[in-house]
N, CA, C and O of each residue as an XYZ file, in Angstrom:
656
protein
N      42.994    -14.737     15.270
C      41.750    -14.373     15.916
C      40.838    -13.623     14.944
O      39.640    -13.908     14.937
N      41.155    -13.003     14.401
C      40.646    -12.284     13.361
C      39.800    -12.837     11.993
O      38.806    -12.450     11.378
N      40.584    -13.755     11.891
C      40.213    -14.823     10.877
C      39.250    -15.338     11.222
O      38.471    -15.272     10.270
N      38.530    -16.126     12.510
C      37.905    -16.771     13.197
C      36.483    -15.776     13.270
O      35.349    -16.253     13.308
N      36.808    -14.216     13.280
C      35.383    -13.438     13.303
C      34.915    -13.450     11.738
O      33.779    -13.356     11.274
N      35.858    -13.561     11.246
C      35.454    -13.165      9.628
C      34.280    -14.289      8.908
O      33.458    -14.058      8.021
N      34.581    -15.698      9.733
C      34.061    -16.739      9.088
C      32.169    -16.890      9.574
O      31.250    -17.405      8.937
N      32.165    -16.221     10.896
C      30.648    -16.289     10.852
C      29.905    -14.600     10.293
O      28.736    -14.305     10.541
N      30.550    -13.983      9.783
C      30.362    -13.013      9.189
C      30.041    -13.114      7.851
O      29.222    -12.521      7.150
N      30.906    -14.045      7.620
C      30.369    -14.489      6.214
C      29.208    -15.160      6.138
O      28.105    -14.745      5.780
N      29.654    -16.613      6.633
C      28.113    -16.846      6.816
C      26.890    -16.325      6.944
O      25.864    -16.571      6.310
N      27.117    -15.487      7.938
C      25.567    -14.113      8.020
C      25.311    -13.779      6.714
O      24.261    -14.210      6.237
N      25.999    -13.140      6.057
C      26.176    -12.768      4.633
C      25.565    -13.757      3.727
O      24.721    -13.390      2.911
N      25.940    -15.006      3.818
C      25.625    -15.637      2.772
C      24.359    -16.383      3.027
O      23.875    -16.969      2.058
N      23.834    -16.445      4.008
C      22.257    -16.313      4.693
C      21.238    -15.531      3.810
O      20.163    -15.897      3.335
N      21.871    -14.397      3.737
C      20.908    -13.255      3.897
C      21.040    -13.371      2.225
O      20.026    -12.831      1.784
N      21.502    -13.638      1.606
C      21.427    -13.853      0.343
C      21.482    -14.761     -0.594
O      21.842    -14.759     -1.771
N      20.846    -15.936      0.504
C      19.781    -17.135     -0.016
C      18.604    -16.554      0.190
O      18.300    -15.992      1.243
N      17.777    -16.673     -0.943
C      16.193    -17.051     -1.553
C      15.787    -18.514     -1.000
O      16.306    -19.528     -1.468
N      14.683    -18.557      0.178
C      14.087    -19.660      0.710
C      13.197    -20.629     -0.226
O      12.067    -20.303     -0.589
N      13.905    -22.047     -0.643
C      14.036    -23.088     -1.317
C      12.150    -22.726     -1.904
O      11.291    -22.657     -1.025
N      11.895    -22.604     -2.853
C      10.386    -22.665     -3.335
C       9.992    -21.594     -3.716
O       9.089    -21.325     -4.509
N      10.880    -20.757     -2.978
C      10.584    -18.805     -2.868
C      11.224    -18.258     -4.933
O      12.135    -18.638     -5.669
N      10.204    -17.341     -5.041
C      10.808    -17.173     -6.292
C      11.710    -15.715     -6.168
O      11.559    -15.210     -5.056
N      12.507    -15.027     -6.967
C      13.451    -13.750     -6.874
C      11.933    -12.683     -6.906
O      11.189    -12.743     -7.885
N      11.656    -11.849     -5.854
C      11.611    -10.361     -5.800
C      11.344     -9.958     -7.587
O      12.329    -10.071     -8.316
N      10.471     -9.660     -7.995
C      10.346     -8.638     -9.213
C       9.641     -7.242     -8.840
O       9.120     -6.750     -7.839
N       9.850     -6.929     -9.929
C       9.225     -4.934     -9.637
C       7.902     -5.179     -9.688
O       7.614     -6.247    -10.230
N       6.991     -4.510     -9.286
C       5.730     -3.717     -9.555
C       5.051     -2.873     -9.637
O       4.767     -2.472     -8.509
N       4.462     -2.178    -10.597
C       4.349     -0.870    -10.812
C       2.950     -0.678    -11.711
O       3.007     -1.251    -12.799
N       1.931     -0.095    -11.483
C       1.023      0.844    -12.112
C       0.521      1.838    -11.641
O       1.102      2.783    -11.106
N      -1.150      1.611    -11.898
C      -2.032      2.907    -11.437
C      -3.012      2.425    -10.772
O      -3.553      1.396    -11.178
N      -3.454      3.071     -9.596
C      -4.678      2.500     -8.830
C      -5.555      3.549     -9.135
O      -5.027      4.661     -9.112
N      -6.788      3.507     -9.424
C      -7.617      4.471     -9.874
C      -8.948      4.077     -8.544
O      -9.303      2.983     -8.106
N      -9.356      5.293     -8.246
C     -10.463      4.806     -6.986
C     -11.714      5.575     -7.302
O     -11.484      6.620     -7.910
N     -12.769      5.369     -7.089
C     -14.025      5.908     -6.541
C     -14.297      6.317     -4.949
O     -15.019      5.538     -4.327
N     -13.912      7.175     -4.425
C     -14.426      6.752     -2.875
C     -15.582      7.662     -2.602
O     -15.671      8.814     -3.028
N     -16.473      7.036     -1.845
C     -17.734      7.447     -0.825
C     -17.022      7.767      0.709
O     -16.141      7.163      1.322
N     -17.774      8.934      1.023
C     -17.660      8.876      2.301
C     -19.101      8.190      3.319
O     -20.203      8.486      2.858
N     -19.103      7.698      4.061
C     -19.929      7.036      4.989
C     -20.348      7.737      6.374
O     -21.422      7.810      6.970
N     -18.754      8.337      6.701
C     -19.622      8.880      8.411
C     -18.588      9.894      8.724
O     -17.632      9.753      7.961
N     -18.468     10.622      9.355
C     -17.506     11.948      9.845
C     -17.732     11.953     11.756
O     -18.657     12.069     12.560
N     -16.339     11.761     11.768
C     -16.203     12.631     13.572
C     -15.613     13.336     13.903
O     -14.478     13.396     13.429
N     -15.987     14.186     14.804
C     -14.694     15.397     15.178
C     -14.445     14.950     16.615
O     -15.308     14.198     17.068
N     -13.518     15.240     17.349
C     -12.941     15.431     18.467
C     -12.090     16.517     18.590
O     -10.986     16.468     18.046
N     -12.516     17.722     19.373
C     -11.319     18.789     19.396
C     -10.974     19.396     18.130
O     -11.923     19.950     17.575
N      -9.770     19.440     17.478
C      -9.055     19.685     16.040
C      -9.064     18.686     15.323
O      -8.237     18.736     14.413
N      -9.743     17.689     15.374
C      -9.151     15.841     14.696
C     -10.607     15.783     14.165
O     -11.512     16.041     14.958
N     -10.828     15.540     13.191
C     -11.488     14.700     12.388
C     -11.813     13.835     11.785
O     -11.897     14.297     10.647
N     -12.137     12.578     11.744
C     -11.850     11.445     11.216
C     -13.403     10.902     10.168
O     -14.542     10.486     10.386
N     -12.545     11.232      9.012
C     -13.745     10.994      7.920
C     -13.870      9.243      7.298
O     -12.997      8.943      6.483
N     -14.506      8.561      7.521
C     -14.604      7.183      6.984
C     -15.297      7.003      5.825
O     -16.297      7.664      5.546
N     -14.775      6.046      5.043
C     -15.463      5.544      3.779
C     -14.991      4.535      2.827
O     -13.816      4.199      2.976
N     -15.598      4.024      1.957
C     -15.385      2.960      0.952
C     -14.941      3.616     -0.433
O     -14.949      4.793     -0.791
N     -14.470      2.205     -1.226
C     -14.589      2.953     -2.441
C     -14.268      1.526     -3.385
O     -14.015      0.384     -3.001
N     -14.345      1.880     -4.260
C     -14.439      1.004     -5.467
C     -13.097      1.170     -6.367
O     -13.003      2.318     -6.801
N     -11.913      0.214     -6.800
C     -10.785      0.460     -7.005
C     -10.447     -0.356     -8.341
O     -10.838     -1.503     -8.558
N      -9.454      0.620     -9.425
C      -9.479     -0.247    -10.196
C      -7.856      0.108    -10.274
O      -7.347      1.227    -10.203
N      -7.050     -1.452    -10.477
C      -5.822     -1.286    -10.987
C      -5.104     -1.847    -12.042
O      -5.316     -2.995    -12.434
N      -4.320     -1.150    -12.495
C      -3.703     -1.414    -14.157
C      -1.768     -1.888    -13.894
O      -1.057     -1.341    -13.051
N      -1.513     -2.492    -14.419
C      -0.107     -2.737    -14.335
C       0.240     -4.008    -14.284
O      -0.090     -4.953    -15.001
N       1.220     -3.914    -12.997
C       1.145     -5.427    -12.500
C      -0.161     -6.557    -11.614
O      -0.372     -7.757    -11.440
N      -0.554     -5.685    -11.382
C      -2.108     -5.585    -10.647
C      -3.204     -5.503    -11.574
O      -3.645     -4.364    -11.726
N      -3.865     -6.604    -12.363
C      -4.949     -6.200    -13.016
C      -6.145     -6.939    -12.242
O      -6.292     -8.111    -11.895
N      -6.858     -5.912    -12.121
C      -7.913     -6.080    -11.475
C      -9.033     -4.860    -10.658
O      -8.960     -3.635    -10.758
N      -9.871     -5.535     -9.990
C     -10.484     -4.647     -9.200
C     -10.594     -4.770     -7.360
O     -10.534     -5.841     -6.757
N     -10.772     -3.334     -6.668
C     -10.744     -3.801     -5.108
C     -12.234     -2.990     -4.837
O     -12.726     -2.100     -5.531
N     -12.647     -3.461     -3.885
C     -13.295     -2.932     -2.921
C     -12.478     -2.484     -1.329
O     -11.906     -3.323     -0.634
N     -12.576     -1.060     -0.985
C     -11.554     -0.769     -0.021
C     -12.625     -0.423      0.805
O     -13.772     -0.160      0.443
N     -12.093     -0.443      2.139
C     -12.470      0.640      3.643
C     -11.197      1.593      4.065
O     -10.018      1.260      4.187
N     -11.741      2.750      4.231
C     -10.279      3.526      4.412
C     -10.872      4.649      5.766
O     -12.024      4.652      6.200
N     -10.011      5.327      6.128
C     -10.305      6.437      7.393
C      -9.436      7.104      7.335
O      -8.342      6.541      7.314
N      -9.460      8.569      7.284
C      -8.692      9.584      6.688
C      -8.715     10.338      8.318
O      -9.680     10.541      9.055
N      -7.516     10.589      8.484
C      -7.485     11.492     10.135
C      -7.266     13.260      9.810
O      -6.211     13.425      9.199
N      -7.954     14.481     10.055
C      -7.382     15.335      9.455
C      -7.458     16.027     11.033
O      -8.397     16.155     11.818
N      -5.928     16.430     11.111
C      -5.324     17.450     12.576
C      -5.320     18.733     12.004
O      -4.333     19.000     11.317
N      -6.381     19.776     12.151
C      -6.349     21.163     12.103
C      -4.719     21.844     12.770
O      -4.740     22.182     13.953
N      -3.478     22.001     12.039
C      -2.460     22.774     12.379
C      -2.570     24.315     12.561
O      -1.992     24.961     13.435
N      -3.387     24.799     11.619
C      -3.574     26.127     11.801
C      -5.123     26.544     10.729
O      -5.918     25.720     10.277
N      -5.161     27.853     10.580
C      -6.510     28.523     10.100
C      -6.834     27.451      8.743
O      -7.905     26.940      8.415
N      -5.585     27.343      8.162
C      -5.756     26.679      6.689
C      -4.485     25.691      6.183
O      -3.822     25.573      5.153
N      -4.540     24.933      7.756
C      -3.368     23.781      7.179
C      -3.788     22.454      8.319
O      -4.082     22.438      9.514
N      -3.647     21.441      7.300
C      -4.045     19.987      7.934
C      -2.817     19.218      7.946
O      -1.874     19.439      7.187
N      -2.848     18.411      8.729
C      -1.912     17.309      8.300
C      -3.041     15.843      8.015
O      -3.815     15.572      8.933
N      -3.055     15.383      7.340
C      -3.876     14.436      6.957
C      -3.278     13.059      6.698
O      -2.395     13.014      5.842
N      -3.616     11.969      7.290
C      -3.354     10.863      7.386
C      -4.567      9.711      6.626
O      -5.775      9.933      6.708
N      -4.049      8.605      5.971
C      -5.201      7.743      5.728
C      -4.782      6.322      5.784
O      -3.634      5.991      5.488
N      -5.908      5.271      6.249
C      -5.419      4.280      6.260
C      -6.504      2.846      5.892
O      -7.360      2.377      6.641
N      -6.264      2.548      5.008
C      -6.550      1.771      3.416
C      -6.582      0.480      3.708
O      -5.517     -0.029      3.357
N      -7.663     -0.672      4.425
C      -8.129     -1.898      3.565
C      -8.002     -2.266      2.215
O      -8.259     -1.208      1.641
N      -7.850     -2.808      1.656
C      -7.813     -3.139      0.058
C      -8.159     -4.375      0.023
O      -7.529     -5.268      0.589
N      -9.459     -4.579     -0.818
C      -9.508     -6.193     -1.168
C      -9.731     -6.376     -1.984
O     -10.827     -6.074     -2.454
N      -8.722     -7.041     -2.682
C      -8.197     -6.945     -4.418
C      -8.649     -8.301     -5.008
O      -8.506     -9.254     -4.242
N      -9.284     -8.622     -6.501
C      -9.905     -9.443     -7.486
C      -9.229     -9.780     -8.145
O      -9.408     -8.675     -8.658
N      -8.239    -10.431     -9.002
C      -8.184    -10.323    -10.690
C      -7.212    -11.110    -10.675
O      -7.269    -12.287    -10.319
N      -5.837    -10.283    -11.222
C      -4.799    -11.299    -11.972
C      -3.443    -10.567    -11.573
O      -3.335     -9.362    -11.800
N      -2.466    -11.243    -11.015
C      -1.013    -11.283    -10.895
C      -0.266    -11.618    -11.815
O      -0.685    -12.753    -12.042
N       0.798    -11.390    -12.728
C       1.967    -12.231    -13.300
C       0.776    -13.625    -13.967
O       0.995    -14.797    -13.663
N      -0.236    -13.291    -14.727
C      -1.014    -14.553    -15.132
C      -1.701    -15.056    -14.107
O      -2.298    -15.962    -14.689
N      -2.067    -15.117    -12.910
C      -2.610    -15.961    -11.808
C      -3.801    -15.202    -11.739
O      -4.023    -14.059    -12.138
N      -4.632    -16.135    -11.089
C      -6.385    -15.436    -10.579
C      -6.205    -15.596     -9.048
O      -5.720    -16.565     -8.464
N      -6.696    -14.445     -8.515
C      -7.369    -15.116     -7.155
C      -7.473    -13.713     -6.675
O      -7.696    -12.815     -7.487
N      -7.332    -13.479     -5.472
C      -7.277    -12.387     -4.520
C      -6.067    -12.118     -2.897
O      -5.432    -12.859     -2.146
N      -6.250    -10.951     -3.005
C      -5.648    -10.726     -1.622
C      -6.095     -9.349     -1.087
O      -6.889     -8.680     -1.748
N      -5.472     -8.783      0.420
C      -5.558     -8.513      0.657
C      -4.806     -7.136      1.298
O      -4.348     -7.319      2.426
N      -4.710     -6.445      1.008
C      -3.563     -5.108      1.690
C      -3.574     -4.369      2.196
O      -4.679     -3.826      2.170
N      -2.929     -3.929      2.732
C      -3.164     -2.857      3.637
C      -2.075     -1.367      3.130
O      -1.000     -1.561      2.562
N      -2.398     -0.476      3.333
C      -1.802      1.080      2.940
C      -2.212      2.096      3.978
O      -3.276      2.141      4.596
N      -1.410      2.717      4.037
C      -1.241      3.979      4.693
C      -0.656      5.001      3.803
O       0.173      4.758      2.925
N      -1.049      5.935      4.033
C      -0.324      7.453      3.659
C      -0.524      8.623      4.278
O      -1.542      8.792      4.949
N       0.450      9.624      4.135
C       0.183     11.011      4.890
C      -0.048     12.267      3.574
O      -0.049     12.000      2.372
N      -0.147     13.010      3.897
C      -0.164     14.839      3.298
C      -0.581     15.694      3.938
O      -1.574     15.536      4.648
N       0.045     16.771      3.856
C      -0.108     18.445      4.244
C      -0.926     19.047      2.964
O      -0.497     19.064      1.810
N      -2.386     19.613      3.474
C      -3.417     20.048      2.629
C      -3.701     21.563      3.296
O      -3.144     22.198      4.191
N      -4.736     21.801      2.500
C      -5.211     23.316      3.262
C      -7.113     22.994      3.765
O      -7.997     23.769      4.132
N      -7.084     21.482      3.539
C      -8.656     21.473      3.725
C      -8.560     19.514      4.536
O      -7.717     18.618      4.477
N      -9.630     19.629      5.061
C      -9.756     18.533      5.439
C     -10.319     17.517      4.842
O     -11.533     17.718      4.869
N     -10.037     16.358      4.225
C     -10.469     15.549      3.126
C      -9.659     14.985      2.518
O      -8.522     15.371      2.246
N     -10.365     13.644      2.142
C      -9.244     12.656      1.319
C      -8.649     13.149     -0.204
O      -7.844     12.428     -0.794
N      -9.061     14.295     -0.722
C      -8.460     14.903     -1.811
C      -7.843     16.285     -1.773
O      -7.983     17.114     -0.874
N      -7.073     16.418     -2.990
C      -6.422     17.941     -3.014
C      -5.204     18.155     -2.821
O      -4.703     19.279     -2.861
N      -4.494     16.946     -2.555
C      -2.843     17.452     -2.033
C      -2.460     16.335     -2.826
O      -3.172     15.766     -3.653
N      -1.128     16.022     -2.479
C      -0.113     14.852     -3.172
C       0.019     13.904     -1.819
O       0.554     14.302     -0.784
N      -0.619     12.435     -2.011
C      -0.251     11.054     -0.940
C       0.905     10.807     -0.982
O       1.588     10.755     -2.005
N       1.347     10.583      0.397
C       3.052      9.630     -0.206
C       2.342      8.578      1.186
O       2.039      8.787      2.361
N       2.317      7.704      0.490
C       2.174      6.208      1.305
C       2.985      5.080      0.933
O       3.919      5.200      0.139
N       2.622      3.820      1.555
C       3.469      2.455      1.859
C       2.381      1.779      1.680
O       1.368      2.279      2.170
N       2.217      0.273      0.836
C       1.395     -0.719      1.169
C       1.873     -2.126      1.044
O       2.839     -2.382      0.325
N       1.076     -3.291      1.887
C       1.505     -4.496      1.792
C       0.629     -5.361      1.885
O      -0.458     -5.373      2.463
N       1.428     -6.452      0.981
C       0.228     -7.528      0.576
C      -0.045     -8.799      2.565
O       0.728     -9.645      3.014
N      -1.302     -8.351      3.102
C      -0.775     -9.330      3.649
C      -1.426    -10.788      4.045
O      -1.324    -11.441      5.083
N      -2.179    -11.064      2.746
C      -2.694    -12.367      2.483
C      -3.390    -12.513      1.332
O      -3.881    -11.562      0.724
N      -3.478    -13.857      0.933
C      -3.821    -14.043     -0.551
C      -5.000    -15.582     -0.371
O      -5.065    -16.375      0.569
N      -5.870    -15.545     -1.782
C      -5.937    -16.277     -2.136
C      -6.483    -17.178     -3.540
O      -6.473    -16.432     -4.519
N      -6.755    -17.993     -3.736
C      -6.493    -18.604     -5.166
C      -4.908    -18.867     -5.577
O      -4.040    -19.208     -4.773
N      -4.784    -18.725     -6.460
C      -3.546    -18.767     -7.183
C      -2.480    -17.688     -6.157
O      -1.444    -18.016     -5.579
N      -3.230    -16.184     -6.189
C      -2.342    -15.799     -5.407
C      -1.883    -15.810     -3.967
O      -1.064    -15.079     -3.410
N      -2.781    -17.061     -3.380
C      -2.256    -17.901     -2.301
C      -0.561    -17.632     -1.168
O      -0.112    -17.732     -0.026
N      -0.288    -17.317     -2.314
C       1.597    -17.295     -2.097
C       2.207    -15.802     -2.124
O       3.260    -15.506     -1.559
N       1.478    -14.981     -2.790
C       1.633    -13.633     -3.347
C       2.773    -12.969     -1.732
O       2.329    -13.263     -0.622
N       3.577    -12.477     -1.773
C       3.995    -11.809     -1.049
C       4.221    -10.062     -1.546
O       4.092     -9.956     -2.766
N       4.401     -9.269     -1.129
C       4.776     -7.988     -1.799
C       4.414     -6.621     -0.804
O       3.532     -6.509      0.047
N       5.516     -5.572     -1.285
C       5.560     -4.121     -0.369
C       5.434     -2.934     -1.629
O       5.324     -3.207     -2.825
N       5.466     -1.978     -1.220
C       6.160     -0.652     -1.883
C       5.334      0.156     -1.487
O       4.742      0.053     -0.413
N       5.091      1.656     -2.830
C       5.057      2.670     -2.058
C       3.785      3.012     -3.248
O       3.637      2.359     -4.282
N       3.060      4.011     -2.890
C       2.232      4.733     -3.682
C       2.535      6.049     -3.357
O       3.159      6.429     -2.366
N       1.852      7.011     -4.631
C       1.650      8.604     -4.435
C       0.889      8.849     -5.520
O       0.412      8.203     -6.453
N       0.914     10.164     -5.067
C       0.836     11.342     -6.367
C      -0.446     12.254     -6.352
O      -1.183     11.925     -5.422
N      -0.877     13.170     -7.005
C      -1.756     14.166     -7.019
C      -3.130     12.844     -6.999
O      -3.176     11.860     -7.737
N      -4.071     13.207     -5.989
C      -5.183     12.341     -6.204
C      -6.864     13.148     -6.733
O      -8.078     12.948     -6.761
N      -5.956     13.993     -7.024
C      -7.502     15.177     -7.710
C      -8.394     14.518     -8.802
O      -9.520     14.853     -9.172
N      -7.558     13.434     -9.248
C      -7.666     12.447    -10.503
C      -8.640     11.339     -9.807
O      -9.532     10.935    -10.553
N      -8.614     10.847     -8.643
C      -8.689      9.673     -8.052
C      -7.459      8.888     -8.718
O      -7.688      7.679     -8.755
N      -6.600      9.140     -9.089
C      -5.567      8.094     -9.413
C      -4.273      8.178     -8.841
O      -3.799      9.312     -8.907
N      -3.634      7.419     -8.361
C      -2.456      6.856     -7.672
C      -1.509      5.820     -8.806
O      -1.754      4.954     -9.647
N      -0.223      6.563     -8.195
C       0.722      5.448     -8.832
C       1.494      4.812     -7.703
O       1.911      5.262     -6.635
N       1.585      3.023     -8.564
C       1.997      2.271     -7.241
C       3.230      1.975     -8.003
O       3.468      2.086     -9.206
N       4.142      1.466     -6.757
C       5.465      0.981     -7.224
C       6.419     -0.355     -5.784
O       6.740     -0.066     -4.632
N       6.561     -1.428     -6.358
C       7.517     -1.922     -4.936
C       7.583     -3.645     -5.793
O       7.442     -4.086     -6.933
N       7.896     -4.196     -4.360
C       8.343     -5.666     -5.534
C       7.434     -6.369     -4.570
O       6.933     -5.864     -3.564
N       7.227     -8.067     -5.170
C       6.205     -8.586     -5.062
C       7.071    -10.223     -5.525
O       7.819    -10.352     -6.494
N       6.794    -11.042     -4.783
C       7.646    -12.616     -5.043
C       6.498    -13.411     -4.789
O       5.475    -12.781     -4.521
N       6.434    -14.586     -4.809
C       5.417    -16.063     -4.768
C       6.295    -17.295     -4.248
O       7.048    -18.112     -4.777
N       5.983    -17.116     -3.371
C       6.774    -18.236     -2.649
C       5.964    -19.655     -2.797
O       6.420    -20.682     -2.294
């Protein structure tokens, strides 16, 4: 009886570690996103603030190219001189992949604990994902993570990225 559970167990297993026929292996990706942002419009409600704006994006690495973003930054007044600040990132990216031209599209989020309300001044820890392409990068699939001090306007990205 025992034997008999083991065999679709495996199978599961050996599912999950097939690569779908066309799909290429997962590689790393990693640089720097460097931004310009404008703000556009500000609202308050209560303790919540929600600051909107664009910005102009340039990235180096595996990502060469440029974006134009829309983003909206949420800042929750916790106390006299502490925020929790949230943001959440359109990206619409130009240039070149692994040699390819075209574009896509992503989306990001991130959080931080600041002492002011605003998209700068603290350290981001966010997530972003590719979730459409086109030209060459048509196929582009990809996740990971960004951070880091943005006093710079600059961010470092990191996660993997395949072409199916």
């Amino acid at each position: 009886m025992k034997r008999l559970l083991l065999i679709p167990l495996a199978l599961f297993a050996l599912m999950l570690s097939v690569t779908p026929a066309g799909a290429e292996q997962p590689e790393d990706a990693a640089g720097e996103w460097a931004y310009a942002p404008e703000v556009t419009g500000v609202r308050t409600a209560g303790n919540t603030t929600f600051i909107y704006g664009t910005e102009v994006g340039t990235f180096t690495g595996t990502f060469e190219g440029t974006s134009n973003d829309e983003w909206v930054v949420v800042c929750h007044q916790k106390g006299p001189e502490s925020f929790m600040t949230s943001i959440r990132i359109t990206v619409e990216f130009i240039g070149k992949v692994d040699g390819r031209d075209g574009g896509f599209t992503m989306k990001a989020s991130a959080k931080q604990e600041s002492t002011a309300c605003g998209p700068t001044g603290a350290i981001w820890y966010g997530k972003w994902v590719i979730i459409s392409g086109t030209g060459d990068l048509a196929d582009l699939h990809g996740n990971g993570e960004f951070g880091g001090p943005d006093n710079l306007f600059k961010l470092g990205y990191t996660g993997k990225i395949h072409f199916d």
